[in-house]
C-alpha positions in Angstrom: 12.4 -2.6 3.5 8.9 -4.3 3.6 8.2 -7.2 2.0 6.4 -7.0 -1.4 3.7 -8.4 -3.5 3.5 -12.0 -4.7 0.3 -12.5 -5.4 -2.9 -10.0 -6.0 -6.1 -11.0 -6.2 -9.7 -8.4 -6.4 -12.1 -8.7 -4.2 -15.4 -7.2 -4.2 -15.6 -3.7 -2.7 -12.5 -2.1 -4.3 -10.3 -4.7 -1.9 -7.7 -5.9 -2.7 -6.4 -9.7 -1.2 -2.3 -9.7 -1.2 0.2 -12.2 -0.6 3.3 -10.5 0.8 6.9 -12.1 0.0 7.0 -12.9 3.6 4.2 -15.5 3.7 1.7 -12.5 5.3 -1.6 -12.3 3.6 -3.8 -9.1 4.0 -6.4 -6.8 2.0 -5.8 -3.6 0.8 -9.0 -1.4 0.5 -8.7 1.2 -2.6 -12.2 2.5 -1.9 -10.2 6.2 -0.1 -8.4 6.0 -3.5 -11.0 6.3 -6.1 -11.7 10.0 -6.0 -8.1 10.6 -6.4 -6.2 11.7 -10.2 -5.3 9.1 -11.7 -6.9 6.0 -9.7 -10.5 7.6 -10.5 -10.1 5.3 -13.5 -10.4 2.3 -10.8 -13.9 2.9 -10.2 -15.0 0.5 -13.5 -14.9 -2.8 -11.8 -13.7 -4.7 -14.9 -10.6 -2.7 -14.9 -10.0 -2.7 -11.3 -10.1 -6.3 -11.5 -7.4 -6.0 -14.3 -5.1 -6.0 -11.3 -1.5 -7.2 -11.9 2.2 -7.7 -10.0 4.4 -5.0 -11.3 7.4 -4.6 -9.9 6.8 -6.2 -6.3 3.8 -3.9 -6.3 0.3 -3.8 -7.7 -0.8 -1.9 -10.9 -3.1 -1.7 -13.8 -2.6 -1.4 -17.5 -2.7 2.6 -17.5 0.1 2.8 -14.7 -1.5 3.6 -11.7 0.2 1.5 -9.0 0.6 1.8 -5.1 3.6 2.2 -3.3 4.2 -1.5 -2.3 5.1 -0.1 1.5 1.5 1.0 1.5 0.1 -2.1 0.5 2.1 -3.6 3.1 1.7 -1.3 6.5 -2.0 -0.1 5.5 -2.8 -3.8 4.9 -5.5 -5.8 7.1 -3.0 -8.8 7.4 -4.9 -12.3 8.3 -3.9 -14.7 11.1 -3.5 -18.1 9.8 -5.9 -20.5 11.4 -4.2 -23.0 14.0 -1.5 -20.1 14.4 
């Protein structure tokens, strides 16, 4: 299993910043997303930035979320400085 979310924050550009459970950090970008059913709703910034933990995952208040795996393998993870 791969690790999941412990902390979300938005990001300009429909990106998502995400602290995994394993101490990995990485961004998420939705942009492919937002021409897709349900996430269309994403597009309005305000409620994209309505971003919260659900679950070990990331979703907003109409129930759209993304398979925490995703988020995890799909991720642009960040190399800590002095690592």
């Amino acid at each position: 299993m791969n690790p999941r979310v412990r902390k979300v924050t938005p990001l300009e550009g429909y990106k998502l910043r995400i602290e995994f459970s394993n101490g990995e950090t990485g961004e998420y970008d939705c942009t492919p997303l937002l021409e897709f059913g349900v996430f269309k709703e994403l597009k309005n910034v305000q409620y994209f930035k309505s971003v919260k933990i659900v679950g070990g995952t990331v979703g907003w208040p109409n129930e759209q979320d993304i398979c925490p795996d995703t988020l995890y393998l799909d991720s642009v993870k960040f190399v800590e400085q002095g690592a």
